[in-house]
C-alpha positions in Angstrom: 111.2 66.4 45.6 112.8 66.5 42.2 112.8 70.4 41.8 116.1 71.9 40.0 117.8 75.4 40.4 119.1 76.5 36.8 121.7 79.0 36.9 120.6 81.4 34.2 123.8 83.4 33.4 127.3 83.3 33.3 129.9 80.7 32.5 127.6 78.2 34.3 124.3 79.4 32.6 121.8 76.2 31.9 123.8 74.2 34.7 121.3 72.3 36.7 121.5 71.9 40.7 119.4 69.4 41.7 117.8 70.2 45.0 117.9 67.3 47.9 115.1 66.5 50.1 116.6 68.6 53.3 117.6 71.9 53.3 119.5 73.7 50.9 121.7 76.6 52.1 123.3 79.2 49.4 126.2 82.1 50.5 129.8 81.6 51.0 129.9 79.9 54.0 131.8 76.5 54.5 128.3 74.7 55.2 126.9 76.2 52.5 125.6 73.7 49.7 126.2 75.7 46.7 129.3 78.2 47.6 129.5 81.3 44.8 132.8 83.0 44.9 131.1 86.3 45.4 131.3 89.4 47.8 127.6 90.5 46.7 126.9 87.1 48.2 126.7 86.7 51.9 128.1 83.7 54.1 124.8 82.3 54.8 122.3 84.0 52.2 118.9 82.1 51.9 117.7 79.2 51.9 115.4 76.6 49.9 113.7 73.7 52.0 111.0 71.5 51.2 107.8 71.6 53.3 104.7 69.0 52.2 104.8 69.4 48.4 106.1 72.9 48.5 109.4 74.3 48.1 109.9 77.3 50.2 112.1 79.9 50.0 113.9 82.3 52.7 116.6 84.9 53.3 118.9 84.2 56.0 119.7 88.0 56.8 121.6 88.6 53.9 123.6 92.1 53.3 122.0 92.5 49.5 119.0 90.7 49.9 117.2 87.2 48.0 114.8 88.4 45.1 111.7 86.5 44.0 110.6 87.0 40.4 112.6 90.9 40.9 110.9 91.3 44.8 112.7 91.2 47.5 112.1 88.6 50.0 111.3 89.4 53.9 109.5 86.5 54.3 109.0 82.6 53.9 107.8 82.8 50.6 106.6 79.3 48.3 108.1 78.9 44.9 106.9 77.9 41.8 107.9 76.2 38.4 109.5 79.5 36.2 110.0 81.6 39.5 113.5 83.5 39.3 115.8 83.5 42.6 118.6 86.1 42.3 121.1 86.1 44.9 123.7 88.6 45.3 125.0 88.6 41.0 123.5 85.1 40.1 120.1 84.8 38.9 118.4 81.2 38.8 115.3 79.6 37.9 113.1 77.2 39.7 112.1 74.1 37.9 109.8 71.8 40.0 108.2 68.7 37.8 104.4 68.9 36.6 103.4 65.8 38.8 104.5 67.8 42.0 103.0 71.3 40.9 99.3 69.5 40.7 100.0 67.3 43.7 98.5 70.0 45.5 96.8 73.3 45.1 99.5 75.9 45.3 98.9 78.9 48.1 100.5 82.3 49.1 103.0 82.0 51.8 103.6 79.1 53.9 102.2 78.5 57.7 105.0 79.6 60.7 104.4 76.2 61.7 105.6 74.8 58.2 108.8 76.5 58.5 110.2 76.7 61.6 112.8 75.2 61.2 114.1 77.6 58.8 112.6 80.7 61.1 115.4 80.5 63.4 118.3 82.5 62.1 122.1 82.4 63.4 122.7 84.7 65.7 126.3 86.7 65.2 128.0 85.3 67.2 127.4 81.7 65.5 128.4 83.6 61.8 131.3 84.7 63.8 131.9 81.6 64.2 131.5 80.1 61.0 133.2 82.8 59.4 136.8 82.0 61.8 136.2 78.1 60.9 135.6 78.9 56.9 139.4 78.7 55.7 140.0 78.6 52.2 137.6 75.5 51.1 135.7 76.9 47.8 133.2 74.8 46.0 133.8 75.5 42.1 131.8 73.1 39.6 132.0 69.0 40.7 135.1 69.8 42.9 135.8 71.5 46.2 139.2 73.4 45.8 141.1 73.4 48.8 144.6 75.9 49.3 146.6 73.2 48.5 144.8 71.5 45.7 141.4 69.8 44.6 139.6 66.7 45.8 137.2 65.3 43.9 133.1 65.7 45.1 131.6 62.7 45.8 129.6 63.4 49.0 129.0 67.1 49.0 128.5 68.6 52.4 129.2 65.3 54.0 132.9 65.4 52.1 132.9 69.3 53.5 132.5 68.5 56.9 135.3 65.9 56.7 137.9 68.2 55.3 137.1 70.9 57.5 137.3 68.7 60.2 140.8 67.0 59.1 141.7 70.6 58.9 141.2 71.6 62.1 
């Protein structure tokens, strides 16, 4: 799937993250894909996945909420080219490619069986858990800034997951 998050204000506004094939996680937690430095924005926020030729999105629990198009989320919910995501401060906008959009017709809400993957949500004690492993690793732009200085991003989570465990 070649759908894009654009972040639509801010210092960042018009930068594209491109969305991978798996999961996508957003909130401030050290497996997080895309990390904002923000308190309105919760360790592990929402999520976008891919399922068939749909992208769905979800909220993981957050404290403030994930808003669709200004409504907030309480359930799997499909997206569609134009649709605006805020989380916590940050407002982005979905951008899926014409060829996928026709590729099937689109529909409401996604099956249970579609997403249940994404259904099952952390319990505490597992955000407890991330939260004590978190440290100080911040993602900011094409680098992951670390308390004692920046390597550059070449694998994303997979370069993540090394530090953290080199750190430990």
């Amino acid at each position: 799937m070649g759908a894009e998050l654009v972040i639509m204000q801010g210092r960042h506004a018009g930068k594209r993250v491109k969305l991978p094939p798996t999961p996508f996680v957003i909130g401030r937690g050290a497996n997080c894909h895309l990390r904002p430095a923000s308190a309105s924005v919760s360790r592990l926020h929402c999520a976008l996945a891919p399922s068939g030729p749909y992208l769905v999105l979800r909220d993981l629990k957050s404290r403030n909420g994930t808003y669709l198009n200004d409504r907030r989320v309480s359930r799997p919910t499909r997206l569609r080219d134009g649709d605006r995501i805020r989380v916590g401060e940050l407002m982005f906008q979905v951008q899926i490619p014409r060829a996928e959009m026709t590729a099937q017709p689109q529909l409401d809400s996604p099956s249970e069986s579609e997403v249940a993957w994404l259904l099952r949500t952390p319990s505490d004690e597992e955000q407890a858990s991330l939260a004590r492993r978190e440290g100080t690793v911040e993602v900011s732009g094409d680098t992951i800034v670390l308390g004692r200085g920046d390597v550059p991003m070449v694998a994303g989570k997979y370069l993540v997951d090394r530090v953290q465990k080199k750190r430990q």
